[in-house]
TORRO-83494 format. One record per residue: residue in three letters; x, z, y of N, C-alpha, C, O, CB in turn. Coordinates in steps of 0.02 Angstrom, whole numbers, plus 50000, padded with zeros to 5 digits. Last residue first. Glycine has a CB too. Layout:
<recs>
AlaXZYXZYXZYXZYXZY;...
</recs>
This chain:
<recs>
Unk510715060751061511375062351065511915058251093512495060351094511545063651010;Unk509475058751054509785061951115510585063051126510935065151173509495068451118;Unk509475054450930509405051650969509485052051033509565047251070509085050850958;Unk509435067050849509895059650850510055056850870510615054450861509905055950838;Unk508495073150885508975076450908509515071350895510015071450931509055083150879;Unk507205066450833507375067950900507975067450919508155063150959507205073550916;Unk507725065650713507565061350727507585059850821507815055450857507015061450688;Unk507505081050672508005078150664508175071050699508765070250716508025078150604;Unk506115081050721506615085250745507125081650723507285077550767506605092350724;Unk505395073150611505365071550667506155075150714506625071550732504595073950686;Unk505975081250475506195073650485505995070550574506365066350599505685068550418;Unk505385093850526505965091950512506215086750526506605085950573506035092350468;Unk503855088650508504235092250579505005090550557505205085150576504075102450591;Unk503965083650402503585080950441503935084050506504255080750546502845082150425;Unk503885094950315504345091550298504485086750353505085085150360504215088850238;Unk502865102750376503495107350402503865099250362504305097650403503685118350358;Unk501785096550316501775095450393502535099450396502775097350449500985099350444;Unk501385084750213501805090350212501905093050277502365089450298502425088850182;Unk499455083950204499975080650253500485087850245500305093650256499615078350349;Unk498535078550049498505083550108499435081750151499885078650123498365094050063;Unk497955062050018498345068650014498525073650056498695071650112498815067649998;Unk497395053250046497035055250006497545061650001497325066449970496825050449947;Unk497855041650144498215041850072497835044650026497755041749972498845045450068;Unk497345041350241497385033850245497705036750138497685033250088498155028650335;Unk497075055750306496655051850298496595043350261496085040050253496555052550352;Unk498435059250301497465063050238497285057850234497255054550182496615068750271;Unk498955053650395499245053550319498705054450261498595051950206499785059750310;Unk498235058150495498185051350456498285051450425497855049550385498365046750459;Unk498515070050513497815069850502497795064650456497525064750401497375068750562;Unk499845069550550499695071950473498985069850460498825067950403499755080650461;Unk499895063850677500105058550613499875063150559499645059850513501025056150601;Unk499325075350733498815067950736499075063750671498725061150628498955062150820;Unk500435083550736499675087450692499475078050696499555075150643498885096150758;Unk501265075650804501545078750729500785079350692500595076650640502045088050736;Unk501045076150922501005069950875501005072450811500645069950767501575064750882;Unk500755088950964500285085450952500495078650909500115076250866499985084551014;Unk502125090850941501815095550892501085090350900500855087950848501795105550919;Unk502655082651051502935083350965502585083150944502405078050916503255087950930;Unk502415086551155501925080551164502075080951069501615079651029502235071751229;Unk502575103851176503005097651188502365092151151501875094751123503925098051140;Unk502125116451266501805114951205502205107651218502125105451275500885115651198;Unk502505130351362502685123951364502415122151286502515126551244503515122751383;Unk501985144051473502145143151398502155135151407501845132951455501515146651336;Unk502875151051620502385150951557502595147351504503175146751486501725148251570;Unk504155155651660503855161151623503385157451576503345158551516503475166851671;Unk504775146451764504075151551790503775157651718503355162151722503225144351813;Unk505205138851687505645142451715505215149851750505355155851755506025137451767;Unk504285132251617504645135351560504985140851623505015146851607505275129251504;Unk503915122451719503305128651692503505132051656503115136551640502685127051657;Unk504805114851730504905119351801504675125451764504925131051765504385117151881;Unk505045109951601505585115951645505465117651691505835121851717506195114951665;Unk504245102251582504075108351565504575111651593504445117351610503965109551498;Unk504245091851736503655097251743503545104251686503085108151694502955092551736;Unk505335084151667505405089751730504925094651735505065100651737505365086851799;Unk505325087451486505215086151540505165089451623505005095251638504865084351522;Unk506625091551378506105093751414505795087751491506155085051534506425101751438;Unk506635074851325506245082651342506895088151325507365088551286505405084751275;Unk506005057951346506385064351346506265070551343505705072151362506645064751384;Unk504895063551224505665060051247505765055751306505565049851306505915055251192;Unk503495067951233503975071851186504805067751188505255069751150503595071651097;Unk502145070251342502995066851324503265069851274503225076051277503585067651383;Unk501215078051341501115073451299501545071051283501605068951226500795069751310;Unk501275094751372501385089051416501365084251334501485086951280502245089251479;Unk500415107551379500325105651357500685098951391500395097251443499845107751341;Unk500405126051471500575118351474500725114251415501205116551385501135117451512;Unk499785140051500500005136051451500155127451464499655124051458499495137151402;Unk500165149751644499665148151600500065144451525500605146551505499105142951645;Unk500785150351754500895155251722500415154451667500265159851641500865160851759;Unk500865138451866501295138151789501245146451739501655147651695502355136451813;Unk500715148951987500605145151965501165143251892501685146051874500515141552020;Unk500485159252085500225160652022500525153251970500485153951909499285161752032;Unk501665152552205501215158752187501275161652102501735164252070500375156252202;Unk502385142452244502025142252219501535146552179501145144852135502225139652208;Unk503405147652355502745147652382502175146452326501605148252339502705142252437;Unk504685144252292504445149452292503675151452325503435157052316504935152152316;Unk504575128952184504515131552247504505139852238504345142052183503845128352282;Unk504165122152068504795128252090505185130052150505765131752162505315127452056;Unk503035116552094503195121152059503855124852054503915130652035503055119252015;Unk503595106152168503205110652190503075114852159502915119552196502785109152208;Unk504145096052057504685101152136504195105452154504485110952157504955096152227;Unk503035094351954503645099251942504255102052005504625106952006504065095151886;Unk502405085552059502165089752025502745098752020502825104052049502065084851955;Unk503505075752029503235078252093502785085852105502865090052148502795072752113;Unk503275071251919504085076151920503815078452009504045083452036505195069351911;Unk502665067151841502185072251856503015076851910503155082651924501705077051762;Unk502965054851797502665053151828502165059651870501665059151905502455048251790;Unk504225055851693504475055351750503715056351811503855058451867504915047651748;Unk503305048851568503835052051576504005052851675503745048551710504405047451525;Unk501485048451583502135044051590502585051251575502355056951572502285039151679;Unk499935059851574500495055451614501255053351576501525057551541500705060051681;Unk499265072451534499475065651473499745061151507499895056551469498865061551432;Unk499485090051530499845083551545499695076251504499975074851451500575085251534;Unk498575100351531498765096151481498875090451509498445086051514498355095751430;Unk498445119551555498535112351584498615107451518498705109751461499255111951638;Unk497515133851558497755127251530497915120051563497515116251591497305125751488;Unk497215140951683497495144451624497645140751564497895143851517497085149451605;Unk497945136551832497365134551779497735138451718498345138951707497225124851765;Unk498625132051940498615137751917498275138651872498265144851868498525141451950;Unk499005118151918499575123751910499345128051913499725132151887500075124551948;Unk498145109151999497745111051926498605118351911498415123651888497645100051839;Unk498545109152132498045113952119498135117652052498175123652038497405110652122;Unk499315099352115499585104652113499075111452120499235117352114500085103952162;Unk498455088752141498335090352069498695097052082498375101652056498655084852005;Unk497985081352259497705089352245498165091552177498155097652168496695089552222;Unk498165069052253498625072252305498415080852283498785085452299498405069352400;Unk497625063452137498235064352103498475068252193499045070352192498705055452060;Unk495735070152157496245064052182496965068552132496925073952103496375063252301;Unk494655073252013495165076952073495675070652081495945067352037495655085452043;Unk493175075651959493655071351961494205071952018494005070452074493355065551962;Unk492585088551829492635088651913493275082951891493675083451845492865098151968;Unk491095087951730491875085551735491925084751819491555082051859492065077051686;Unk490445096751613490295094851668491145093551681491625096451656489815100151714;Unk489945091551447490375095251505490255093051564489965087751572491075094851500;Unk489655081651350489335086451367489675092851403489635098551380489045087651314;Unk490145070751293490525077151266489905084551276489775089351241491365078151324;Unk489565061751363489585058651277489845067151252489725069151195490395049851255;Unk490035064251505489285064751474489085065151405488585068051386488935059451491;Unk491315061651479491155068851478490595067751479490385071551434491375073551527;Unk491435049151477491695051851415491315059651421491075062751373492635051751411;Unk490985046151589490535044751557490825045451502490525042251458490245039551571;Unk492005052051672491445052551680490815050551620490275053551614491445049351735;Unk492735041451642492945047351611492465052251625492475057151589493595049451630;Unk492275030051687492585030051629492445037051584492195038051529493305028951646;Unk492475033751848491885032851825491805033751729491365037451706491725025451857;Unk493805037851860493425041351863492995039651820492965042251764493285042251913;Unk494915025151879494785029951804494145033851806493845033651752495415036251790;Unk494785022052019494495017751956494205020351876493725019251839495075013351939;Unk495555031252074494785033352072494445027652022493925028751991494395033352158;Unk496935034652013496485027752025495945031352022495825034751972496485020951970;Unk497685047151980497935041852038497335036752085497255035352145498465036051994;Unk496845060851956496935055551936497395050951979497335053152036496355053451925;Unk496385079251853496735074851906496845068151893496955066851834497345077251921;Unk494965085051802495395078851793495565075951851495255072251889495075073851754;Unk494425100051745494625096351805495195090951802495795092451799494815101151853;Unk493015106651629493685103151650493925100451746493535099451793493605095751599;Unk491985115351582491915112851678492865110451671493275112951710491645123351765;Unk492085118951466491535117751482491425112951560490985109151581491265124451477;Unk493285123651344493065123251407492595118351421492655113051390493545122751445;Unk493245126251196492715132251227492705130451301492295133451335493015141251217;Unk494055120051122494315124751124493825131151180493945137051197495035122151141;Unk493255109251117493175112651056493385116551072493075121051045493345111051001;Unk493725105351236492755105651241493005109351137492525112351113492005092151257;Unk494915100151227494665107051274494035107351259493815112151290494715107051357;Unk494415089951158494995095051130494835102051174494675107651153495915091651147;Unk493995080851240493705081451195494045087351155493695088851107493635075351170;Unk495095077651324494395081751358493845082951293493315085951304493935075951428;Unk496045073451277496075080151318495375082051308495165087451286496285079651402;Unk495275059851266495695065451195495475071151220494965074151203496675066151184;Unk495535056651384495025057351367494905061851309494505066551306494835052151364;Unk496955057151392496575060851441495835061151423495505065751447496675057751508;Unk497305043251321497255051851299497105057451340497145062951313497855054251277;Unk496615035451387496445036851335496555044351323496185049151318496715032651295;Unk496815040451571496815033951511496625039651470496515045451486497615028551485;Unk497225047951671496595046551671496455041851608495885039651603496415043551737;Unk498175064851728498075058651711497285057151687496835061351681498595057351658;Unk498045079451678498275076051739498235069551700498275069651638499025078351776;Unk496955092851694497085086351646497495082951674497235082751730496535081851629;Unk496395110251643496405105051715496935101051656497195103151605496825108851817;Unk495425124851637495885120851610495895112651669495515110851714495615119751520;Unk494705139051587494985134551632495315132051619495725134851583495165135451673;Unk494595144851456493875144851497494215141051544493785136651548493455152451527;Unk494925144051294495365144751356494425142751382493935140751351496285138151374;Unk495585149251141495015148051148495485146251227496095146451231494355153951128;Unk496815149751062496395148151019495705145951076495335141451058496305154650961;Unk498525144651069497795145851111497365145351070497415140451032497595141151169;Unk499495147250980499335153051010498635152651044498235157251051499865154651057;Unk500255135250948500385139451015500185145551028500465149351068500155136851065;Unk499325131050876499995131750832500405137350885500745142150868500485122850819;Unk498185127950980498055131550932498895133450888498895139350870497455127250890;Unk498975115850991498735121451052498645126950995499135129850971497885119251108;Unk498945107350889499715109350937499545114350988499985116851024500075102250987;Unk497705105450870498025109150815498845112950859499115118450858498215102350739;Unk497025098750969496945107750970497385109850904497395115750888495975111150960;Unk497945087650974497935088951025497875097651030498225101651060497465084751051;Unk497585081250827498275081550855498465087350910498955091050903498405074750886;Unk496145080650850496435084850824497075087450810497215093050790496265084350794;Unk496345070250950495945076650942496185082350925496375087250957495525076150902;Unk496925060450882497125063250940497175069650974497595072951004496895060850969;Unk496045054950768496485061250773496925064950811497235070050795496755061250742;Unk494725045050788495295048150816495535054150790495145058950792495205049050878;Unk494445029450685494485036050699494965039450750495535037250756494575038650644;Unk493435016050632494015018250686493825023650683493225025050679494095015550761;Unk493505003750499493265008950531493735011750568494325011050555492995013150492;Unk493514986450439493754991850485493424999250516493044998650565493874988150535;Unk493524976550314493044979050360493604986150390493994989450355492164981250313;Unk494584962350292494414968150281493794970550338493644967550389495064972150280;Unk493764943850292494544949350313493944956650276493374956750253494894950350450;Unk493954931050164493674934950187493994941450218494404944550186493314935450149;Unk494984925150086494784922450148494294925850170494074922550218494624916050149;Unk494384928849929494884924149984494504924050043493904923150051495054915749962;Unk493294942849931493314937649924494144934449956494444937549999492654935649954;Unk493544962349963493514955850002493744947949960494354946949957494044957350068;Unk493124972249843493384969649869493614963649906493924959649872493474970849853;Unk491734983149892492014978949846492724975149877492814975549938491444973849824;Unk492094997049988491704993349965491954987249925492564986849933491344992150012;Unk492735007850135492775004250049492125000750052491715000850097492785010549970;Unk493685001750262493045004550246493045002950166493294997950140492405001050291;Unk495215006550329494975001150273494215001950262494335006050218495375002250197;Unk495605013950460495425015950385495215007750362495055003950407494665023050376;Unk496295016750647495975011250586495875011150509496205006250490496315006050586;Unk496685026950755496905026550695496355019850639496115021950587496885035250671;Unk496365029150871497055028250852497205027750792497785028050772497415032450871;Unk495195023850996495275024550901496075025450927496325023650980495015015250827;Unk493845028051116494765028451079494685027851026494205030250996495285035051080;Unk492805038151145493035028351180493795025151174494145021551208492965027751282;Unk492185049051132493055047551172492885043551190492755043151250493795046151141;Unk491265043751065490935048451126491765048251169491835047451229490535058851093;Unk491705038350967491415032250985491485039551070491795038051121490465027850930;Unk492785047050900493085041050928492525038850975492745037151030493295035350873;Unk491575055550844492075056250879492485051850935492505052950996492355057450841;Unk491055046650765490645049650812491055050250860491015047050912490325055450795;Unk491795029050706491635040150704491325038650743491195033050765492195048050724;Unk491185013950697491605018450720491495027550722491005030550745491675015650784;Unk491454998350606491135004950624491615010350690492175009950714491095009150542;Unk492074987550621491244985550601491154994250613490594995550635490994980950498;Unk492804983550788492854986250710492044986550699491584986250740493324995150696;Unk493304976450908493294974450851493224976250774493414973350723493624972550859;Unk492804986751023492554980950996492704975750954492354970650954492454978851029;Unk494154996451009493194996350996492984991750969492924991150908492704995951054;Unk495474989151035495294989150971494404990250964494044986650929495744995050937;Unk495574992851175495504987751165495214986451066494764982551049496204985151197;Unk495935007151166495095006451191495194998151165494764997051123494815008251301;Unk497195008251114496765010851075495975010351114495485013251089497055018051058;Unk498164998851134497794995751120497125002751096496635001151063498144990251070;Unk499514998151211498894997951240498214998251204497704997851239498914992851273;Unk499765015451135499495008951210499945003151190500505003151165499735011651316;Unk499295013650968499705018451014499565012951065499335007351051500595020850993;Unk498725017450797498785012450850498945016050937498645021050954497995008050845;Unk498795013850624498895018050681499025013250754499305007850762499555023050663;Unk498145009450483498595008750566498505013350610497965016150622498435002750613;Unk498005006550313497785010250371498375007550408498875004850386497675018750365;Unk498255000050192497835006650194497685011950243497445017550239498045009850155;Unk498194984950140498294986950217497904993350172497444992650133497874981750301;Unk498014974850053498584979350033498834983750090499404985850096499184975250006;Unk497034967850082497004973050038497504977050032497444982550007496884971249984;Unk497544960450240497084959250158497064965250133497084969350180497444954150092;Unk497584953050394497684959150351497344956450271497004951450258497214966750392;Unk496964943650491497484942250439497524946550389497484944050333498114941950464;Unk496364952950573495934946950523496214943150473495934940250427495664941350561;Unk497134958550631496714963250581496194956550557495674957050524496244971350627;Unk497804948050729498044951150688497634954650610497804953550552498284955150731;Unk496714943450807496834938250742497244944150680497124944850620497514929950772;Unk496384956950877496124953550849496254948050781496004948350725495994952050891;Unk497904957650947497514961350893497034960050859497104961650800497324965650908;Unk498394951051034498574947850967498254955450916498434957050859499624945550960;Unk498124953351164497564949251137497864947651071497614942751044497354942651182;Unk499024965251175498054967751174497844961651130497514962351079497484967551273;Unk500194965551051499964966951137499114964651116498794963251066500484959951216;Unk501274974150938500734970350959500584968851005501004971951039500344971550950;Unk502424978550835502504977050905501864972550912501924966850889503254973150925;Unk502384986450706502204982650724501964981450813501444983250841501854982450677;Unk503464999350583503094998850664503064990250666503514986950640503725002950745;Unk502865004750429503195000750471502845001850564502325003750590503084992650432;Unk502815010750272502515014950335502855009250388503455010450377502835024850345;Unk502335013950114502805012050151502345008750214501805005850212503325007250109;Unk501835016849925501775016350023502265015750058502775017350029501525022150064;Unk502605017349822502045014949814501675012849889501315007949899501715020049772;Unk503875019249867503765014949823503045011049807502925005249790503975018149776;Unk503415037249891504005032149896503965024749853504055025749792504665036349869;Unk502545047149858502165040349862502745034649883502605028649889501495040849926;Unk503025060249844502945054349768502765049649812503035044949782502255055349693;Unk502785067249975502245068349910502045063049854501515061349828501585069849940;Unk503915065650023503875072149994503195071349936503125073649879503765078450061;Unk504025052850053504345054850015504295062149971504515063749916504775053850045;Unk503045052950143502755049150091503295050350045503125049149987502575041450106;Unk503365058950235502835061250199502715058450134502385060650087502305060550234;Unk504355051850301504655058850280503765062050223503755066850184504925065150383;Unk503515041650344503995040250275504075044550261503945045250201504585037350269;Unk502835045950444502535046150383502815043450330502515042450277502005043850386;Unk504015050150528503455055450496503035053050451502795057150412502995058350545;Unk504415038450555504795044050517504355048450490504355050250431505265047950558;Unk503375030450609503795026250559504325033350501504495033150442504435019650622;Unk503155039750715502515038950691502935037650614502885041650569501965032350733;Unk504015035250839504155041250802503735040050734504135039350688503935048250845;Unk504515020250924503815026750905504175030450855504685027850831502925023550864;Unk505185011051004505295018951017504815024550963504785030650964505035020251104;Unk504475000450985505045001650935505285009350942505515012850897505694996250951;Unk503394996951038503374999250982503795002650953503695006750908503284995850954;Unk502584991551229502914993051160503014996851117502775002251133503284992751157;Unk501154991351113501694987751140501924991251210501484993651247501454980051149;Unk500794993150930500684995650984501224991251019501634988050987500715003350986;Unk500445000750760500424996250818500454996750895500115001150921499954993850811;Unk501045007850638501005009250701500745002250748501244999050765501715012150718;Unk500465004950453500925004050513500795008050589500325011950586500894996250527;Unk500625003150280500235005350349500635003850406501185001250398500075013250354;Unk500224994850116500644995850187500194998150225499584996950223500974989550223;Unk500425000049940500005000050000500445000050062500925003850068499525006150000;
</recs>
């Protein structure tokens, strides 16, 4: 069976170690095997029409995880109220004729990527919380804080474009969602959860004002940043230097690729073999 990562670009992804390092620990060496596939938006389509049987799942990273919707015959609950897949299953049923493509179902584990790495932290529940950024996984965010018990999120943004979008993720969630320009966000710093899903480099403005001495209360909460390379990032060292707590973008990838692993193999996900081989992988690379 093959799986893969899709996405553009690709070659940086992590995804290719963690689920080889899995597939070694649980026998499936030989029988699965895990690749990255460099895609862009409009070669997705023909792409998953090419596929055949010997596809047991994808994973899918920007651009493509809203662009994929409208090409699968199903979709979760989950995914559909986000408006994200990151992950693509095979649907069963007989097996596709020549020339007939596979059927597709979309799931997110972003999600669950997202409260397992919070939760691994320590947070189990939080009543305030604030988002920086406005794409997909900001939407994640908001579906992750709504299990973890918050109710009235605050989503900082650049593009008032994002608003409307995300607005209408939080109707599908059932929260009330405050949309905050990107000149306020140093607000969201005092929030008893933050969750970064911005760029590398793109919150470092952010992070000078935080180590300011005027910045009060702020960073004394939990931070959650999505980057995991470079890292630390500016914004977790400012919030690491202030005392609070830093959650690296890792642990969420880490919990999301295990989900898949369940989900595309049938086997529960080695997750400490999985950390390892990621960590190691990291630290290689920095070097």
């Amino acid at each position: 069976m093959r799986a893969a990562v899709l996405g553009h670009p690709v070659a940086h992804s992590l995804s290719p170690v963690l689920h080889t390092a899995a597939y070694a620990a649980l026998g499936l060496v030989g029988r699965w095997r895990y690749s990255a596939l460099d895609v862009q938006e409009h070669e997705l389509a023909p792409l998953l029409a090419s596929l055949d049987v010997e596809w047991g799942g994808l994973s899918l990273t920007m651009p493509l995880k809203q662009v994929a919707l409208p090409l699968l015959d199903e979709v979760s609950p989950l995914a559909a109220a986000v408006g994200a897949v990151n992950t693509l299953l095979p649907m069963p049923g007989p097996m596709p004729e020549p020339g007939q493509r596979l059927r597709w179902r979309g799931e997110n584990t972003d999600v669950h990527g997202l409260v397992a790495a919070l939760r691994e932290a320590g947070v189990q529940r939080a009543t305030s919380a604030a988002v920086l950024g406005g794409g997909a996984t900001a939407a994640s965010a908001l579906a992750a804080l709504r299990v973890l018990g918050v109710r009235e999120p605050t989503v900082h943004v650049r593009s008032p474009l994002r608003a409307a979008a995300l607005h209408e993720v939080a109707d599908r969630l059932g929260v009330a969602l405050d949309v905050a320009p990107w000149e306020r966000a140093h607000r969201a710093l005092g929030a008893q959860l933050v969750v970064s899903t911005v760029p590398a480099g793109a919150a470092d403005d952010l992070a000078a004002q935080l180590s300011r001495p005027s910045a009060g209360a702020a960073g004394a909460g939990v931070l959650l940043d999505v980057v995991y390379a470079p890292w630390p990032t500016a914004l977790a060292r400012a919030w690491s230097a202030r005392g609070g707590a830093v959650v690296s973008g890792f642990a969420m990838l880490l919990h999301q690729a295990g989900e898949q692993v369940r989900m595309m193999t049938g086997h529960e996900a080695p997750l400490e073999v999985m950390r390892r081989a990621g960590e190691d992988e990291l630290a290689a690379r920095s070097r």
